[in-house]
C-alpha positions in Angstrom: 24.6 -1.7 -30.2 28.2 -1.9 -30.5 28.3 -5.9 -30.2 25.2 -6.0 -31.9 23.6 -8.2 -29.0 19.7 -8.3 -29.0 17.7 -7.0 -25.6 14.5 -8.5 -24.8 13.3 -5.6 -22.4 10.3 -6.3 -19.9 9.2 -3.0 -18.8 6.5 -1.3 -16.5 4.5 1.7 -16.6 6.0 5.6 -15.7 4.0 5.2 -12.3 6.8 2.7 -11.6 4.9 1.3 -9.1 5.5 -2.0 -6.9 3.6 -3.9 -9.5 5.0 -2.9 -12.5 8.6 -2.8 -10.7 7.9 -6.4 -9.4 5.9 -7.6 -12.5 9.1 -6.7 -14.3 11.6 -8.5 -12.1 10.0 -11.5 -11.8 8.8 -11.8 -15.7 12.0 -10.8 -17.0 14.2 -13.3 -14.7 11.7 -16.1 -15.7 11.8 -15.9 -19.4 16.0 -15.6 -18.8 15.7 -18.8 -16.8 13.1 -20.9 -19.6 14.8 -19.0 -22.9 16.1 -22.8 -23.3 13.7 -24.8 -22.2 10.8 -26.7 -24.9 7.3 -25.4 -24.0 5.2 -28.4 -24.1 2.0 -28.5 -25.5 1.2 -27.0 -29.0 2.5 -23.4 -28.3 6.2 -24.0 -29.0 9.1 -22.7 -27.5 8.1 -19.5 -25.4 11.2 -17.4 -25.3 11.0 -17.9 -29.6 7.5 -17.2 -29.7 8.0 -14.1 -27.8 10.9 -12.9 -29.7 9.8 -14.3 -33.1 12.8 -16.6 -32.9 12.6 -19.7 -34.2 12.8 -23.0 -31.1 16.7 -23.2 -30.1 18.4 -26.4 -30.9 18.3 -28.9 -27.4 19.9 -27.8 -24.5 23.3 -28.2 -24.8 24.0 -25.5 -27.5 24.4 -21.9 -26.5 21.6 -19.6 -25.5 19.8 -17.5 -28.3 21.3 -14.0 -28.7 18.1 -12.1 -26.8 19.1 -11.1 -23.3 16.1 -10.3 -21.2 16.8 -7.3 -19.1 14.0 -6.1 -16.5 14.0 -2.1 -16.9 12.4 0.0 -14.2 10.6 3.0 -16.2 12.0 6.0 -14.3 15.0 8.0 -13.5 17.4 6.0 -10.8 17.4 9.8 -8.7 12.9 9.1 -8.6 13.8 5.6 -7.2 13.4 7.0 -3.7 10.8 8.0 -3.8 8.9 4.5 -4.3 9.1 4.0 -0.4 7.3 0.7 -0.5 9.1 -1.1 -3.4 12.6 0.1 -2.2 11.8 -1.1 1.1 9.9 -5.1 -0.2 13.5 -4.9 -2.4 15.8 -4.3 0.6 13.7 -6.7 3.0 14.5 -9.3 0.0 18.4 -8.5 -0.6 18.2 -7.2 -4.0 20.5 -4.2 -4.3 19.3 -0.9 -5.7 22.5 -1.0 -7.9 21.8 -4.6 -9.7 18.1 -2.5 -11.0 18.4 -0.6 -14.7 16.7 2.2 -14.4 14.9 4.1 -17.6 17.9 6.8 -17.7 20.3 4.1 -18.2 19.6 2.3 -21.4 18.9 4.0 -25.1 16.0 2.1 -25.9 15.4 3.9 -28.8 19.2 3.3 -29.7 18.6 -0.3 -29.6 14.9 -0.4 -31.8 17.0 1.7 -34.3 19.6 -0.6 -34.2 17.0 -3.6 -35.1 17.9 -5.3 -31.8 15.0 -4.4 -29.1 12.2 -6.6 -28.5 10.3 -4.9 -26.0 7.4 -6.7 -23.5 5.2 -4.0 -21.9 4.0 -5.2 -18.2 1.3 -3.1 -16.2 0.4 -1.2 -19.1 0.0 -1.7 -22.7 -0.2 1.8 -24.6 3.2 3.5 -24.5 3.3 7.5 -23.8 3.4 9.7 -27.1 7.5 10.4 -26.4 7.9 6.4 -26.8 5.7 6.2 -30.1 8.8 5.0 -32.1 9.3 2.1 -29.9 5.3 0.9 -30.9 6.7 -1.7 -33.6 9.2 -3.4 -31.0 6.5 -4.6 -28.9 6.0 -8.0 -29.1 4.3 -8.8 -26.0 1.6 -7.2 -23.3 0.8 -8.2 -19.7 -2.0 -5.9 -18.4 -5.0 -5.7 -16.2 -6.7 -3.0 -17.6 -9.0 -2.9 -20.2 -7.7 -2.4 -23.8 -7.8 1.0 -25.3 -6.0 0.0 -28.8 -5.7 -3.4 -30.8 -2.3 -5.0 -31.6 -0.4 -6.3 -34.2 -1.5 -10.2 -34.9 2.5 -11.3 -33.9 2.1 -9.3 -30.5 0.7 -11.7 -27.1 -1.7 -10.4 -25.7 -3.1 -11.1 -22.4 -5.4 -8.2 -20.7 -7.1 -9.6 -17.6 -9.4 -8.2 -15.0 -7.2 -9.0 -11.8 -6.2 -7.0 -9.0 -2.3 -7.2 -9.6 -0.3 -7.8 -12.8 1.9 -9.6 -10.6 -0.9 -12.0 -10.5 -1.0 -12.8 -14.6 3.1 -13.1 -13.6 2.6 -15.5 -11.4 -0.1 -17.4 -13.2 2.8 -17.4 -16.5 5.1 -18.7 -13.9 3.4 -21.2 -12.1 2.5 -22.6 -15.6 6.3 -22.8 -16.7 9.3 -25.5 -16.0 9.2 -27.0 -12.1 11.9 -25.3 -10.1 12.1 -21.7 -11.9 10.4 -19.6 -9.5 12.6 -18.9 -6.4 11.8 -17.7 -3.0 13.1 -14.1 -3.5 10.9 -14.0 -6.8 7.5 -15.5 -4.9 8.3 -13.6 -1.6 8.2 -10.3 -4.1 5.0 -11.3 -6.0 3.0 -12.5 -3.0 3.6 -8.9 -1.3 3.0 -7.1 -4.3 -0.3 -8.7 -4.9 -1.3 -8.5 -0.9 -0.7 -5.0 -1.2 -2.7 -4.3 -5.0 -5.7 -6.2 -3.7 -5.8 -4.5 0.1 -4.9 -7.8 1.9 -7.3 -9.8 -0.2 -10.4 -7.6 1.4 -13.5 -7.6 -0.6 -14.8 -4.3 0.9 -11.8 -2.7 -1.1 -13.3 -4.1 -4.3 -9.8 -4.7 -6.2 -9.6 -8.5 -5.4 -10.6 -11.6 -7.3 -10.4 -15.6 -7.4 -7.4 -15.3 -9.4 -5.3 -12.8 -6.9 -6.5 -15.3 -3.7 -5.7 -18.4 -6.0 -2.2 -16.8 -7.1 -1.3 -15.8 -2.9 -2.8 -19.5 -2.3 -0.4 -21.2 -4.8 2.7 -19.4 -3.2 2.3 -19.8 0.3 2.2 -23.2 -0.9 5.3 -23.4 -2.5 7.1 -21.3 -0.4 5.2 -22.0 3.2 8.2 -20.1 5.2 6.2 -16.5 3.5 5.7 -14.1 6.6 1.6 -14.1 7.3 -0.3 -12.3 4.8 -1.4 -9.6 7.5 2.1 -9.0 8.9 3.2 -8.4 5.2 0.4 -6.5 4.1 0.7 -3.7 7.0 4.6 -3.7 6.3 4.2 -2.7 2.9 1.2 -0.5 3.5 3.2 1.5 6.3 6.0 1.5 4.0 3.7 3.1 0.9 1.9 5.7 3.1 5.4 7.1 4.7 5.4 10.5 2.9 6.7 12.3 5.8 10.2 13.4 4.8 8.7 14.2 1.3 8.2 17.7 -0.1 4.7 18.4 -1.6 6.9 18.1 -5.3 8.1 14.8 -4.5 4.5 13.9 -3.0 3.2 14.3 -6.2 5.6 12.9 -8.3 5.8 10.0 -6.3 2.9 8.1 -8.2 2.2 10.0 -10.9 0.4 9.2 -14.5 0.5 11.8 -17.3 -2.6 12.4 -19.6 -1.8 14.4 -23.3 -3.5 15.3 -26.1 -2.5 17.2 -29.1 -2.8 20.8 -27.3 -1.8 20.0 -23.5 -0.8 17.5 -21.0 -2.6 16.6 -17.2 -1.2 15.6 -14.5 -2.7 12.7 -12.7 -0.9 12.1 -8.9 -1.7 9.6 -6.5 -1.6 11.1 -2.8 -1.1 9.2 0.5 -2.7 11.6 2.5 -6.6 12.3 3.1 -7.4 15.8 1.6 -7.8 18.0 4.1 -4.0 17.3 5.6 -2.6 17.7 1.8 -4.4 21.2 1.9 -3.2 22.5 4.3 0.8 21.7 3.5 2.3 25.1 4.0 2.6 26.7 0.1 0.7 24.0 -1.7 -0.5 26.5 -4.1 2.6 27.4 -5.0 4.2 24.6 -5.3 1.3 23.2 -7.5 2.0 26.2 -10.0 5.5 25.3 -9.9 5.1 21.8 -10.4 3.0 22.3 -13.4 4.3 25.5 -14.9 7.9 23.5 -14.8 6.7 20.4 -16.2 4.4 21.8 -19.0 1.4 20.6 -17.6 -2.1 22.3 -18.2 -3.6 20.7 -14.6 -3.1 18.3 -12.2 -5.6 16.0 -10.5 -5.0 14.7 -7.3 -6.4 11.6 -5.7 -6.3 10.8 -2.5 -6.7 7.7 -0.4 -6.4 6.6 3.0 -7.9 3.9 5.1 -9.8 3.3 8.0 -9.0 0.4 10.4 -10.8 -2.2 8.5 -8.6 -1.8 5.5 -12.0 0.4 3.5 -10.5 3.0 1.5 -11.9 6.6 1.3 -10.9 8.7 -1.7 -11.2 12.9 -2.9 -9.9 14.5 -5.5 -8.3 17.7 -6.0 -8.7 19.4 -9.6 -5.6 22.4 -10.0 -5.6 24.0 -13.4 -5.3 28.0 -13.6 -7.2 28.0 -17.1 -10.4 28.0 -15.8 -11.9 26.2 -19.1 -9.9 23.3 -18.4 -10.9 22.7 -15.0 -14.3 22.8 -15.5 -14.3 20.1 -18.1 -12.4 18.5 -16.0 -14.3 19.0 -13.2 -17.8 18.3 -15.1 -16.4 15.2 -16.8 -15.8 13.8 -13.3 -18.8 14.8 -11.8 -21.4 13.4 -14.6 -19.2 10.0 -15.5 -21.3 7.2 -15.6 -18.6 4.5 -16.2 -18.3 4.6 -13.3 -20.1 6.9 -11.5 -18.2 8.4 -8.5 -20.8 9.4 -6.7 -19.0 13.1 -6.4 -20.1 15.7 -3.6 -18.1 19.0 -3.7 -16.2 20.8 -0.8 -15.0 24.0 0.1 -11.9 25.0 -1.5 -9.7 27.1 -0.3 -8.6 28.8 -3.9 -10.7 29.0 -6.9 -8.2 27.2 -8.6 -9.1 24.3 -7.7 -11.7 21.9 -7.6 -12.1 19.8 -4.1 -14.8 16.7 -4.1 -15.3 13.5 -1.8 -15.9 11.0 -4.0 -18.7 8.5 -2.6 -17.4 6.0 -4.9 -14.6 4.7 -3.2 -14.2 1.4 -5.3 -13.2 3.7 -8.2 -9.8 4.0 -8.2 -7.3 5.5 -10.7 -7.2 3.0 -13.1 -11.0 3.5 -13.9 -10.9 7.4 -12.9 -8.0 7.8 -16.0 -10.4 6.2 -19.2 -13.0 9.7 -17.5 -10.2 11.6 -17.6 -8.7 11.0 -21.3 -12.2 11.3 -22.6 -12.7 14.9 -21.1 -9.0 15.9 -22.9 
């Protein structure tokens, strides 16, 4: 602010994720590598049409004022905890200290300033305590479907893939020969063998574009470790919660849910449910978890998988107001779109809410849409 220098931030959801980590990275280091490059075709210039710049003058004079930072969308202390992008980081020599980490720049400082441009990546609606930042977005990169409409001047592309990191790869396989690097296509070939379960069907996550995007770097870069040796790496890496305390467990992948009146917590968890039950003062820590955070619930899914890479999922619904859980609980069990196919189980507290969920292609991402709906 100080030097009044403009920052082009790419930036990932709070999950934090390997995706939106990696989707990040590799977006943020491409448009820095193009920023002076002609687009051809009709489209223009990209960097200007992403920061409403006007096209550069050729080559030789100096770079437009935007610097494109990649910002990871947690706390540096969380980083930890994201076992398996630390480790697909550390396996590629990119030092945890080169990252820029959420607690680390004032975005808000910046939009107030007039000098943030801000492109959202694995996620395209920004959580009520980053409202203010709405108006700097001028770009989305998702592959969810769209809850809310944008602004005419903001990109948008929302596609139905497995992995962000594929509609990343697709931008960058569609820019300037030469950009992409083997670091860079060594972290988006991982990232999408892990989203899309090794490129298994039975998981119900891949498509033609994921293969296609796996296909095109392997390609490129034909010294990539085999798919299977990288997908069990990463997936060994992911489900390592052993040194973890049941807090850290569940703040390892977390989403958060608000309305007007209250706030749910929405964890991922590593573990099949009967092992994460029967962690030595989960209750407790579950009230403590919530009651410190100022969450009304928490809803925890789990997944593991069998041999054959076939995901089983339950769900755990904690709330100690006993109204809330049940909508929660009933929202779950009559959801149509899509149906999870629900069958209760025996809880060990009233508390909480325990279901195996038949519907194992139903993962988070169309679990949350059930979820927001019921608050």
């Amino acid at each position: 602010v100080r030097r009044h220098r403009e920052i082009h931030v790419v930036m990932g959801n709070e999950a934090c994720d390997l995706d939106s980590t990696v989707s990040a990275l590799a977006l943020a280091f491409f448009l820095a590598k193009v920023r002076l490059a002609r687009w051809p075709g009709d489209k223009g210039w990209l960097g200007g049409r992403l920061t409403g710049c006007h096209p550069p003058p050729p080559q030789t004079s100096p770079a437009p004022k935007a610097t494109f930072i990649p910002v990871l969308n947690i706390p540096r202390a969380d980083f930890a905890l994201r076992t398996e992008t630390t480790f697909l980081l550390r396996e590629q020599g990119i030092p945890t200290t080169s990252l820029i980490f959420r607690d680390e720049i004032d975005l808000g400082g910046l939009h107030r300033a007039g000098l943030l441009s801000l492109t959202l990546v694995d996620h395209h609606v920004l959580p009520g305590a980053d409202a203010a930042l709405e108006e700097a977005v001028v770009e989305v990169l998702d592959h969810r479907p769209l809850e809310r409409d944008r602004a005419p001047s903001c990109q948008v592309t929302a596609e139905p893939v497995g992995s962000c990191a594929t509609l990343v790869t697709e931008r960058i396989a569609q820019g300037p020969p030469g950009v992409l690097d083997r670091p860079t296509a060594a972290l988006l070939h991982g990232t999408i063998l892990l989203d899309c379960v090794n490129l298994s069907p039975a998981a119900g996550k891949v498509t033609p574009r994921d293969v296609a995007c796996v296909s095109l770097l392997e390609e490129r870069f034909p010294e990539l470790p085999a798919r299977d040796a990288v997908f069990e790496a990463l997936q060994a890496a992911k489900f390592d919660v052993s040194g973890l305390t049941t807090e850290q467990m569940l703040r390892k992948d977390l989403k958060v849910l608000s309305s007007d009146e209250l706030a749910l917590a929405v964890s991922a968890i590593y573990v099949d449910l009967e092992t994460f039950l029967r962690r030595p003062g989960l209750l407790q820590d579950l009230d403590a978890f919530c009651q410190a955070r100022g969450y009304a619930g928490l809803v925890a899914m789990t997944i593991s998988f069998n041999e054959r890479n076939e995901p089983s999922r339950q769900l755990a619904v904690y709330s100690r107001r006993e109204t809330l859980r049940s909508a929660v609980c009933r929202a779950l069990e009559e959801a149509t779109a899509p149906s999870l196919h629900l069958q209760p189980l025996l809880s060990p507290w009233s508390c909480v809410g325990t279901y195996a969920q038949g519907n194992a292609l139903a993962s988070r991402k169309k679990v949350l849409p059930i979820l927001r709906a019921a608050l």
